[in-house]
C-alpha positions as CSV (number, residue, x, y, z in Angstrom):
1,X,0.0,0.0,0.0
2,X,1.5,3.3,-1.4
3,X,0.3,5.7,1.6
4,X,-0.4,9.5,0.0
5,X,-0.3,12.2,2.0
6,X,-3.7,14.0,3.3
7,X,-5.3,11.1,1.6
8,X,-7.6,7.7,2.7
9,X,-5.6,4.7,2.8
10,X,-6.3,1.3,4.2
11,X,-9.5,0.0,5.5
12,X,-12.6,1.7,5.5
13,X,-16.1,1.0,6.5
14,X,-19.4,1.9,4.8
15,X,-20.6,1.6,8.6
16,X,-24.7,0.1,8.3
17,X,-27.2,2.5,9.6
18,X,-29.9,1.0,12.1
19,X,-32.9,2.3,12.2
20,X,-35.5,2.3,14.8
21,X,-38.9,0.4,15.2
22,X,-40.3,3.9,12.9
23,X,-37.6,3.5,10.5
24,X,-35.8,6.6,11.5
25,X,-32.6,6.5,11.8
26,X,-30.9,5.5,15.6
27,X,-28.0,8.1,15.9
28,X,-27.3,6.5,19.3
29,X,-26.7,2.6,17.9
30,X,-24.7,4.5,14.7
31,X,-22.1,6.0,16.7
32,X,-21.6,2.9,18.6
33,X,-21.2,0.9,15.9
34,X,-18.9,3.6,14.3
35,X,-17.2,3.6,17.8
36,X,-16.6,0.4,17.6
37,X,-15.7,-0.2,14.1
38,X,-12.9,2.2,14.7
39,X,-11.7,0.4,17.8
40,X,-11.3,-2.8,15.8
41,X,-9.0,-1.1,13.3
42,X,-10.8,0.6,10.6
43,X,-8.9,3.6,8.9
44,X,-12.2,5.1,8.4
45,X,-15.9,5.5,7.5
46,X,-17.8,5.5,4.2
47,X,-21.1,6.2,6.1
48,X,-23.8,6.6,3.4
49,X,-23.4,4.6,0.6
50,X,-24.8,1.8,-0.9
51,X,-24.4,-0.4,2.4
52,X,-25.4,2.2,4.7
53,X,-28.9,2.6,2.4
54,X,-27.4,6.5,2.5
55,X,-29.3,6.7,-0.9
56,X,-32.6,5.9,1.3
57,X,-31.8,8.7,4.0
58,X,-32.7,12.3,3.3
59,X,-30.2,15.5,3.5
60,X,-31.4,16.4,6.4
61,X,-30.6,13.0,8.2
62,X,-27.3,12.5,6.9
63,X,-26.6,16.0,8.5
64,X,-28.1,15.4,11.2
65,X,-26.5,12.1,11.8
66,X,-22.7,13.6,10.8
67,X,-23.3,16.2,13.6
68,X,-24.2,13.4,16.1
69,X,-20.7,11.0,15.7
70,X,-19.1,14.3,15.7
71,X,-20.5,15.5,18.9
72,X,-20.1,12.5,20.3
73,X,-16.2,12.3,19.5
74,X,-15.6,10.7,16.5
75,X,-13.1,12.2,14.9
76,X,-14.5,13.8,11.3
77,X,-11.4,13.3,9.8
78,X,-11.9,9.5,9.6
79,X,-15.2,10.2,7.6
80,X,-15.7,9.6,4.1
81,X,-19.3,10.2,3.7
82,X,-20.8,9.9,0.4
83,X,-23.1,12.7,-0.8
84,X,-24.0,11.8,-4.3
85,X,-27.5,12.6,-5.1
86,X,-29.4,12.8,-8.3
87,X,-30.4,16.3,-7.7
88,X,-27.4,19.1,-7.9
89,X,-28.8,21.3,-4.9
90,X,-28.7,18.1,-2.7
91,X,-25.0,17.1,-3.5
92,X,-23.9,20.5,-2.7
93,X,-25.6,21.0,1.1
94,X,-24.2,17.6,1.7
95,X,-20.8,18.0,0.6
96,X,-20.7,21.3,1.9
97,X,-21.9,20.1,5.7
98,X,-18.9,17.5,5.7
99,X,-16.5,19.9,4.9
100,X,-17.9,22.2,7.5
101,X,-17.5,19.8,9.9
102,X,-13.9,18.3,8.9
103,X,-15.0,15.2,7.4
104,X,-11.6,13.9,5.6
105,X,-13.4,13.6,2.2
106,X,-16.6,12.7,1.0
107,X,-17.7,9.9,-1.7
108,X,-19.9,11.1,-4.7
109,X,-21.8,8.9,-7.2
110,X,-22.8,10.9,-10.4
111,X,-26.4,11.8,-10.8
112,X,-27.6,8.1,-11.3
113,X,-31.8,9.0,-12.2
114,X,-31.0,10.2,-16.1
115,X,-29.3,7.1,-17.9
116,X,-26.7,6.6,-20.3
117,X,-25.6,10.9,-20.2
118,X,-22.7,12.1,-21.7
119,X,-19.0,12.6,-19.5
120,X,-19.7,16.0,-20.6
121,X,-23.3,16.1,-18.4
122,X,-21.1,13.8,-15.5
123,X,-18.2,16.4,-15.7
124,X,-20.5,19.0,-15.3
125,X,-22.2,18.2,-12.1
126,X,-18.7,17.1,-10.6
127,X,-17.5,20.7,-11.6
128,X,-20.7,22.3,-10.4
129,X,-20.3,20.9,-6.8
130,X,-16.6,22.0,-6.5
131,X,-17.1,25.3,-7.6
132,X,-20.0,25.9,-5.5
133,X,-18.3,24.6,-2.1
134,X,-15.0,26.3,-3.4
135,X,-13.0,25.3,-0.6
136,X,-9.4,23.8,-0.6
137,X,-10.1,21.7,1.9
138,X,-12.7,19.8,-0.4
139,X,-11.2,15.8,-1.0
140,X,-13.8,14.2,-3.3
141,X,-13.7,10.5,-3.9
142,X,-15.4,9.5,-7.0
143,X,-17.8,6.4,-6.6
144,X,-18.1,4.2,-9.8
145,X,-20.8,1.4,-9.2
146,X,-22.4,1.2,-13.1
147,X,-24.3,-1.9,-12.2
148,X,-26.8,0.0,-9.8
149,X,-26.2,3.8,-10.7
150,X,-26.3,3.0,-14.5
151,X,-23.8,6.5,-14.4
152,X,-20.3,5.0,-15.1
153,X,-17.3,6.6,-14.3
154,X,-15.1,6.5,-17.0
155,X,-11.0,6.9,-17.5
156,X,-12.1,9.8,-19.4
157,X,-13.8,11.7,-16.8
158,X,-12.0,10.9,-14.0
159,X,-8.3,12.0,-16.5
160,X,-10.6,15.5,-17.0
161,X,-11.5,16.0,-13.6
162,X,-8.5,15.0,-11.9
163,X,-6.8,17.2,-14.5
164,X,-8.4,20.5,-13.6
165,X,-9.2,19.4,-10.0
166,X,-5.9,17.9,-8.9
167,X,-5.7,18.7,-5.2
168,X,-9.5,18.0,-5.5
169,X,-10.5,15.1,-7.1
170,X,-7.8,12.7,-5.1
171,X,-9.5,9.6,-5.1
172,X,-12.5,6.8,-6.1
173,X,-14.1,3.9,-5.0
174,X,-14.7,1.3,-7.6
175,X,-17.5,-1.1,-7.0
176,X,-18.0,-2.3,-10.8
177,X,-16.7,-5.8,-10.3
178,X,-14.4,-5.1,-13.1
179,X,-10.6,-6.0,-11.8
180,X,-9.6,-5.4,-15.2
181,X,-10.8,-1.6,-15.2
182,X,-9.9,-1.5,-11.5
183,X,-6.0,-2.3,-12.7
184,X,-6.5,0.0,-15.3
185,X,-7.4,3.1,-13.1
186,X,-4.4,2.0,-10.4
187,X,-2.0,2.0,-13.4
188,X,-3.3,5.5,-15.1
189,X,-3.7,8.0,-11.6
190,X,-0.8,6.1,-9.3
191,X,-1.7,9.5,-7.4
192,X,-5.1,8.9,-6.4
193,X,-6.2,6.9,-3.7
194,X,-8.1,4.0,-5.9
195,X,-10.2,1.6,-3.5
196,X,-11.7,-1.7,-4.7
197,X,-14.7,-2.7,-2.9
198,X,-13.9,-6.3,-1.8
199,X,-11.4,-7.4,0.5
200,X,-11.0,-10.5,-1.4
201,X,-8.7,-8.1,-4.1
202,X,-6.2,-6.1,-1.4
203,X,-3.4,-8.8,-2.0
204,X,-3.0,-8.0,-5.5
205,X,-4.0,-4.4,-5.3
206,X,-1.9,-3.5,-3.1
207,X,0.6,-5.1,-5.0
208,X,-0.2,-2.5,-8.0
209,X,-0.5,0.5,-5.7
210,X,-4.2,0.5,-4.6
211,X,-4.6,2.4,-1.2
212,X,-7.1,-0.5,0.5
213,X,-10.0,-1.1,0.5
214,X,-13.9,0.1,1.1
215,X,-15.8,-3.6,1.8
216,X,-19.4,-4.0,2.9
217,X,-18.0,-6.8,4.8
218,X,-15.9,-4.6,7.0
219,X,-19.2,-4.3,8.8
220,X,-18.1,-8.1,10.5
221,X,-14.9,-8.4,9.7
222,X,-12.7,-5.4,9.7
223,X,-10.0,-6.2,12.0
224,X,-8.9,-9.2,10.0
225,X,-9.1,-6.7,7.1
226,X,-6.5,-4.4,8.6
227,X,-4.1,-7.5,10.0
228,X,-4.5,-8.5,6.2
229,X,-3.4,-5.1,4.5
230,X,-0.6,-4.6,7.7
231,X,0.5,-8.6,6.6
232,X,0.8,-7.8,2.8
233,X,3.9,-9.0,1.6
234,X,4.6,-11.7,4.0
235,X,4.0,-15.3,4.7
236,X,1.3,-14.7,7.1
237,X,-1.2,-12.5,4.3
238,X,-1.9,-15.5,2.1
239,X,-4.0,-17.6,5.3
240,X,-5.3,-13.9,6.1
241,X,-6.6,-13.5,2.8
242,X,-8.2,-17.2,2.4
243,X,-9.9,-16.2,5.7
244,X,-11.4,-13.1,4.8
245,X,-12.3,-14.1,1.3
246,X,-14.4,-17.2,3.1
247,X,-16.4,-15.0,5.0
248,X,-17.1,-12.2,2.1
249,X,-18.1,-15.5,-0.2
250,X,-20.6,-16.5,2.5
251,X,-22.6,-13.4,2.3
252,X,-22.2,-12.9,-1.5
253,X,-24.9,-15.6,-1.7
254,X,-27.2,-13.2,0.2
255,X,-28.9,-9.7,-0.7
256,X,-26.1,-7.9,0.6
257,X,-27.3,-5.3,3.2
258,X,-29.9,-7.9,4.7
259,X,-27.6,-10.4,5.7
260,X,-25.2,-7.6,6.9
261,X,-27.8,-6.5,9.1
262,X,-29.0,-10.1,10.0
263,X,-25.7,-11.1,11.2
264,X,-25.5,-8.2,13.7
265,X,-28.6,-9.1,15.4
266,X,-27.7,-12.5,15.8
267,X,-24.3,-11.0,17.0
268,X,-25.3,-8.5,19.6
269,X,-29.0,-9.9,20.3
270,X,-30.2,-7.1,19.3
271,X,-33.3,-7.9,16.6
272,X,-34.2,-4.1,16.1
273,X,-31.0,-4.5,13.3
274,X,-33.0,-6.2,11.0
275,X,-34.7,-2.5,10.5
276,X,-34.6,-1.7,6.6
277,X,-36.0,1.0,4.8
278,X,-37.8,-0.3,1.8
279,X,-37.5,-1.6,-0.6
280,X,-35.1,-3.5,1.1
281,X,-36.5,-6.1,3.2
282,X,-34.8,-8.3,6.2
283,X,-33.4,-12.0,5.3
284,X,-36.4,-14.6,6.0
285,X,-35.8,-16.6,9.3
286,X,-34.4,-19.9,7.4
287,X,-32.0,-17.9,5.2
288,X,-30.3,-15.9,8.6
289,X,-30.4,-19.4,10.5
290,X,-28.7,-20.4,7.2
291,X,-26.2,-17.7,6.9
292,X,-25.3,-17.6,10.8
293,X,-24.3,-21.8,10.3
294,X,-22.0,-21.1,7.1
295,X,-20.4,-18.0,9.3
296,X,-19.7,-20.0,12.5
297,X,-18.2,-23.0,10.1
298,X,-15.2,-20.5,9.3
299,X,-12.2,-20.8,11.4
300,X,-10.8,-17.7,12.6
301,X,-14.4,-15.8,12.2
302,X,-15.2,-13.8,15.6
303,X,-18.5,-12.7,16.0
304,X,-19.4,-8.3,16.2
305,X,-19.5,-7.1,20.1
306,X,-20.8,-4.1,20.1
């Protein structure tokens, strides 16, 4: 792992969000989690993307739910919140309030309602949102994930942006499943901070100069996720990464977020984290029986204490 100044490197978290019997959003279980996620060796937290349903939470409660880890003493710098939305106005309030309160970048998707745009239409909301915060401390970490936002991030457009926006456009999370394009990008901007999504690639991209990773299945496992990239490039990283790739293939056979959230109320006891705002809907009682067998088959795999 190439470690870039002022920039995200190693493991990081798109921390889940609970939510309550309402389906609001539990500020006081988030920070805990976050809390702990932290204490178990994350490098930092992708709150509100795709695992943390971010795209299913208003502005107003992804403010409000920034102001509430940083009052309660997480430190903002370890934040990578994402605050893509498909309408401009909304992208800008939210990457403007993480700035304001010292978050250490913030994750965009491109406006993902209007399919198959040009990079010139991509380029220009990127633009649009720098401009308008027009702040040097602005990081902004470009999230390509085609196969839900149907808004690719191409070489193209990231080469123009990171071209005019150098000290601004430092980074992207790449969540297409495409290791081939993922190489690609490493090769092309060794100065960015380029994160795959699944733990199951750090050996090699780390290798090539990626900075980490950002896994959904950090949620469970992210310690062994950091002794894995701290290990890279000795003996001991190839039976770390056979262990982590076993538990990230056990929930690959699952909707994603469901089983996530299953497996931390069978962890903490806790049933209130089977809470998801629809149109995602909780694992069925035989498939989380199912998935909590195939977990505790795993050697090495130690259950979430929160």
């Amino acid at each position: 792992m190439t470690t870039k100044p002022g920039l995200f490197s190693g493991v990081l978290v798109p921390a889940l969000t609970p939510f309550k019997q309402d389906l609001s959003p539990d500020a006081a279980r988030f920070t805990a989690l976050c809390k702990y996620l932290l204490a178990q060796g994350a490098n930092g937290l992708a709150v509100f993307g795709t695992t943390s349903e971010g795209n299913s939470i208003s502005v107003a409660e992804r403010n409000q739910l920034l102001d509430h880890l940083a009052a309660e003493g997480i430190d903002t710098a370890t934040l990578l919140p994402g605050t893509g939305a498909c309408a401009l106005t909304d992208a800008v309030e939210l990457t403007r309030h993480a700035v304001d309160i010292g978050a250490g970048g913030v994750l965009v998707l491109p406006p993902f309602y209007y399919k198959n745009q040009s990079n010139d239409g991509y380029y220009a909301y990127f633009s649009e949102i720098i401009q308008r915060i027009g702040d040097a401390k602005l990081k902004l970490y470009l999230y390509h994930f085609p196969q839900m936002s149907a808004a690719p991030v191409s070489i193209d457009l990231i080469a123009r942006l990171h071209g005019d926006y150098p000290d601004t456009v430092v980074g992207l999370k790449d969540s297409s499943g495409n290791w081939d394009g993922t190489r690609r990008m490493i090769a092309e901007f060794p100065e960015m901070a380029i994160f795959p999504s699944s733990e199951t690639l750090v050996n090699e991209g780390l290798q090539l100069g990626a900075a980490g990773c950002i896994s959904a299945t950090a949620n469970v496992q992210v310690g062994a996720i950091r002794q894995l990239i701290e290990a890279h490039g000795t003996p001991e990283a190839n039976a770390l990464h056979d262990q982590v790739a076993a538990v990230r293939s056990v929930f690959e056979g699952y909707p994603l977020v469901s089983a996530l959230k299953a497996t931390l109320a069978r962890d903490t006891g806790d049933a209130s984290w089977h809470a998801l705002r629809p149109p995602l809907t909780p694992l069925a009682a035989e498939q989380a029986a199912e998935l909590a067998n195939a977990l505790d088959s795993i050697a090495g795999y130690a259950p979430v204490t929160l």
